[in-house]
N, C-alpha and C positions, 0 to 999 in steps of 0.2 A: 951266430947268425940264424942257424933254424929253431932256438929259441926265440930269437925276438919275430922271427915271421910269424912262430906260433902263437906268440902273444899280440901280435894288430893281428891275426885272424881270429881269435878269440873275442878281443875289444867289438871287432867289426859286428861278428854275429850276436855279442849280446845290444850293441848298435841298432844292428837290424830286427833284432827281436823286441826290443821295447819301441822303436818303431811303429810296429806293425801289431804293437797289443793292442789288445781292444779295450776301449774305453768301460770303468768301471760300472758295475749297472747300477738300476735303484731299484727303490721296492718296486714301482709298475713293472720295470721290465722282469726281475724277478716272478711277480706273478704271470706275466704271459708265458712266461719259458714252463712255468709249472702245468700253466694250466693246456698249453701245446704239447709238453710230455707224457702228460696223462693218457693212460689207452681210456678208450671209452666209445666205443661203436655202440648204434642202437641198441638198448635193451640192455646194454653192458655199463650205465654211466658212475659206477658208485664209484670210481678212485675222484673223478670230475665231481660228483655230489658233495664227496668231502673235503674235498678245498672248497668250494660253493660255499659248504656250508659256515668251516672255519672262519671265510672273510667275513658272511654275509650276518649269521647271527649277532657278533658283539654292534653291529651297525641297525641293528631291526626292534621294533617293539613286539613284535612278535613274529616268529618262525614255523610253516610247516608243513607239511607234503599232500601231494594227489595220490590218488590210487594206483597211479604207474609208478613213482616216483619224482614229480617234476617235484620242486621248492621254493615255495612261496613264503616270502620277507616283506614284513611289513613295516613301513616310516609314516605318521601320519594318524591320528584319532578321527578327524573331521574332514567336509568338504568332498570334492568328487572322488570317484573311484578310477583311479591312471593304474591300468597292467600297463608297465614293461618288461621285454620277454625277450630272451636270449636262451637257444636252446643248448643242452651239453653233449650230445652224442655225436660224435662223427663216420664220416663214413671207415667201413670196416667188413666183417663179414666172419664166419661162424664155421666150425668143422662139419663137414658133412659127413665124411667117411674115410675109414683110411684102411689101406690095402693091405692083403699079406705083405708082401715087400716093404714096408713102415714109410711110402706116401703117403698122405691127406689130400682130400679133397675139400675146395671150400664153397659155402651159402655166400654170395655176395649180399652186404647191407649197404642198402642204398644206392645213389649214380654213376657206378662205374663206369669209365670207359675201358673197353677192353685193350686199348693199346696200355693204359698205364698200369697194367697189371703184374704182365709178363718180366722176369727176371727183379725182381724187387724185393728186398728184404722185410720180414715179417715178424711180430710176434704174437704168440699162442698163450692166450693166458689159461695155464691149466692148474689142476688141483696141487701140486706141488710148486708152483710160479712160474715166471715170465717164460718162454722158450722161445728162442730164434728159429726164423725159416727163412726159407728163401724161395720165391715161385720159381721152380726150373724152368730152363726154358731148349728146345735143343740147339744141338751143338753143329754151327757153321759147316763142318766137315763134313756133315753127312744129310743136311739140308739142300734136297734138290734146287738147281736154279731157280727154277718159278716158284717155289715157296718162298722165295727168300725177304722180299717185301708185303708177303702178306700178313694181318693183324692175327695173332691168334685166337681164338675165341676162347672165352670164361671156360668155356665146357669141356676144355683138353688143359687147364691151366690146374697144375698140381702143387701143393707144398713140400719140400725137404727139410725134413727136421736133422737129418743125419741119422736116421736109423735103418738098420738092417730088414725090421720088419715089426709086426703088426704088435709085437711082444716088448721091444725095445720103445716103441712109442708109446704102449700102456705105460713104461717103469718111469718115463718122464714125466708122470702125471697127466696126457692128453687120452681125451676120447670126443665124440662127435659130441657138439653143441658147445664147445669151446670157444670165447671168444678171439676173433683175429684182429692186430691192429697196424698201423706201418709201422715199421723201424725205421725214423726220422727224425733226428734229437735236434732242437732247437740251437739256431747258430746266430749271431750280429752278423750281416752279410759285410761285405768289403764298402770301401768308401767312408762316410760322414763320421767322424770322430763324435763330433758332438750328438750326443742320444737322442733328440729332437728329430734331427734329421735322417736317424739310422734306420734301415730295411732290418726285419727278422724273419729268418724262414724257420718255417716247421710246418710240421702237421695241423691236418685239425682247424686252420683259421675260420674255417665255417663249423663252429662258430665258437669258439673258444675266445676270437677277439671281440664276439657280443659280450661274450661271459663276463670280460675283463671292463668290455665297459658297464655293465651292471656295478660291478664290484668299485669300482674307480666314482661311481656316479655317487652311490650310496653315499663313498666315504664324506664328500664334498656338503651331500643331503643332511648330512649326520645333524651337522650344526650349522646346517643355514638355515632360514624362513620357507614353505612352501606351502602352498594354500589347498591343500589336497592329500587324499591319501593314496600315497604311493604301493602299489605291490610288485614289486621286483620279482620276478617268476624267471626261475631257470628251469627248459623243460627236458622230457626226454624222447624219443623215438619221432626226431622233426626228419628226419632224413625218408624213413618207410614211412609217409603218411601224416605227419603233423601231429603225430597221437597223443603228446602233452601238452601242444597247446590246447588242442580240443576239451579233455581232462579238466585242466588248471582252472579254461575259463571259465568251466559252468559254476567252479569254485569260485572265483572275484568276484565275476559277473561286472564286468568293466564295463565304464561308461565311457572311455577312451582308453585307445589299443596303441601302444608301438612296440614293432620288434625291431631287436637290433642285431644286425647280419652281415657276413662278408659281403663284399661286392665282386663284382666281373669287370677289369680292367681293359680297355684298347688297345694299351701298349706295351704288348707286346706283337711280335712279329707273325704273320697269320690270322691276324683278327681284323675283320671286316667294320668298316666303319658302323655299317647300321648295325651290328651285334652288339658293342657296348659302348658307352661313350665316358669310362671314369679313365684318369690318371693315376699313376702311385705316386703319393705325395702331392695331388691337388687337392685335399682338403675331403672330409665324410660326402657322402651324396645318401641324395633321398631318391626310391622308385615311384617314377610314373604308371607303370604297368610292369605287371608280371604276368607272369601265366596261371598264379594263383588267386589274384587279388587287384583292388584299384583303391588306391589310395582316395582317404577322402581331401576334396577338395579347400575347405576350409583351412584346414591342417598342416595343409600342403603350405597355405598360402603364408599359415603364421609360422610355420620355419623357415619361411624363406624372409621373411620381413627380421626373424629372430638372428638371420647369420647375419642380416648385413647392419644391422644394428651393434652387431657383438663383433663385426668385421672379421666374421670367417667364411672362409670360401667354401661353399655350397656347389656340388655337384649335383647336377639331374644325369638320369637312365632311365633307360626301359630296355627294359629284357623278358626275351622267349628264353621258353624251358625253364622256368626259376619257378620255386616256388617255397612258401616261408609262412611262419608261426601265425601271422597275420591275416591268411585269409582264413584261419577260423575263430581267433580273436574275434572277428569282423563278423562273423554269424552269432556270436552270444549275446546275451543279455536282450534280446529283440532288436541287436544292432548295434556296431561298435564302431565308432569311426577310427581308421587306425589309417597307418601309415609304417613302412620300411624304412629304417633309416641303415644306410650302410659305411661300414670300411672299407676300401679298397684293398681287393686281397687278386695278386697273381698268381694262375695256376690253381686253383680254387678243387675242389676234386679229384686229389691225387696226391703223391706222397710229400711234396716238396711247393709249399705254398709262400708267399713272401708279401708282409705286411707292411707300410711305412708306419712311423709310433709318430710323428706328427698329426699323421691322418686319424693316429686314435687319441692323442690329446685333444684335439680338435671335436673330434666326436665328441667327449668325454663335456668339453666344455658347454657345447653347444645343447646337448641333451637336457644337461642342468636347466640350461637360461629357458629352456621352452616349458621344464615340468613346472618352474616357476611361475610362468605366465598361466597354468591351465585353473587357473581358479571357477568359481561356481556359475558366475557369468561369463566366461568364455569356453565353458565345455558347454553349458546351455547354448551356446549360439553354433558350436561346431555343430551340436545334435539338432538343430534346428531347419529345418527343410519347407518351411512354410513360402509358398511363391512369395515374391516382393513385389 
């Protein structure tokens, strides 16, 4: 008898375990999971340069860098000059110091919020490799009452490597100017079997799922018709300042600009209607305004004529505090008409963000059928601003 119960509890949980496995991936999801694992904070982007680079080159006529780092791929001999621009650095942040006692102290890179700081695992990429941290945080016990709901600030937030002191943390290979990244490894969230419909959380979707649609877009480019030349630009340090887009452009020198970027979702719980107006899983959306930039109008108008022609659903936004590759795109060349085009990404700025892969086939499609349209008479008339 307690054999055979052993045996339908056994059957049960291998039952319930191929149940509940997760559907097998393909190469896109493959590549996002790579390119979300990647540490790669401002100024730090080269594990992210070289998958970049690996997709991008066998897809390009020719391949090559800015002065920072950013990497520009080119598809295309003749006809207008189209940057699209997807940047690779996320947020992260840099050792500043570390104490007798073997804490660290960290440079924040980029938007943090200081609530999503506090007690989260970290890694240290130092001279001898990756090292785990954890921001400490104190301990309940001994947290007077009225502290207890307050945010802590960056400026009392420490790393623990697990070392006794300032000796034990040298033997790891860390010293100050280290880069730091989250410890947040890419997962299939629960729900939708079928890969279409599936959620992926990880790090980094700003903008790592631009990256991926560059690299997705490319491949589609390789061997279809397009009336233009294309330059695929992934750049670096968009988070502190936009500083490869700026870079890159004056390299293309485009005659039409898009970047391609996370988005800021509604739904989720705490988000105010006028803050953001995308769904997860209602299809890419394009910005009306940002706080960086204003889409040109023309541009605007042949994406949207281009989704419902290719019958995808087309989200608008505007959003405060954003701001993206695009508004300096949009200052080169004596003027660049560009436009945002985004994925929806929840959670955006912090360790655990969560993308839908519909939203980025969809993306992926949509981008194509526009760079097709941009031929020499239709970038002539976006650049074209003469009254009517």
């Amino acid at each position: 008898m307690k054999i055979c119960i052993a045996l339908l509890a056994l059957l049960s949980s291998i039952g319930l375990a191929q149940s509940h496995s997760p559907a097998p991936s393909d190469d896109t999801q493959q590549l996002l999971q790579a390119l979300a694992d990647a540490p790669g904070p401002s100024g730090f982007e080269e594990p992210v340069r070289k998958i970049m680079v690996e997709r991008m080159k066998p897809l390009a006529e020719k391949l090559s860098y800015d002065g920072l780092g950013s990497v520009i791929a080119v598809q295309g001999t003749s006809g207008p000059r189209i940057m699209v621009d997807a940047h690779m650095d996320e947020l992260g942040g840099v050792v500043r110091r570390v104490s007798h006692d073997g804490y660290l102290t960290m440079q924040m890179l980029g938007g943090w919020l200081d609530q999503a700081l506090v007690d989260q695992r970290w890694t240290i990429i130092g001279s001898k490799g990756p090292v785990r941290a954890v921001t400490g945080i104190r301990d309940i016990h001994i947290v007077p009452q009225e502290e207890r709901t307050k945010v802590y600030p960056r400026e009392s937030i420490f790393l623990d490597v697990g070392a006794k002191n300032a000796a034990e943390v040298a033997a790891l290979g860390l010293e100050p100017g280290d880069p730091v990244v989250p410890d947040a490894p890419f997962a299939v969230m629960n729900g939708a079997q079928n890969y279409q419909n599936q959620n992926y959380l990880g790090k980094g979707w700003d903008d790592r799922v631009g990256c991926a649609v560059v690299v997705e877009a490319m491949k589609k480019l390789a061997h279809a018709p397009h009336p233009n030349q294309i330059f695929w630009v992934a750049t670096v340090q968009e988070e502190i300042g936009l500083r490869g887009a700026h870079t890159s452009s004056e390299i293309v020198k485009p005659e039409i600009g898009i970047a391609i970027e996370g988005g800021v979702t509604r739904d989720a719980p705490g988000v105010h209607p006028e803050e953001a107006q995308e769904l997860l899983g209602g299809g890419p959306a394009i910005f009306l305004y940002d706080s960086s930039a204003l889409p040109n109008l023309k541009l605007v108008s042949l994406i949207k004529q281009t989704a419902k022609e290719k019958t995808i659903p087309l989200q608008i936004d505007l959003i405060q505090g954003y701001g993206d590759d695009s508004a300096e795109i949009q200052k080169s060349n004596g003027g660049a008409p560009t436009v945002n085009m985004v994925v929806p990404v929840r959670y955006t700025h912090s360790h655990n963000g969560i993308m839908n892969r519909g939203d980025f086939d969809k993306m992926v499609d949509l981008l194509v059928a526009v760079l097709q349209k941009l031929d020499a008479k239709t970038v002539a008339n976006l650049r074209d601003f003469t009254p009517q």
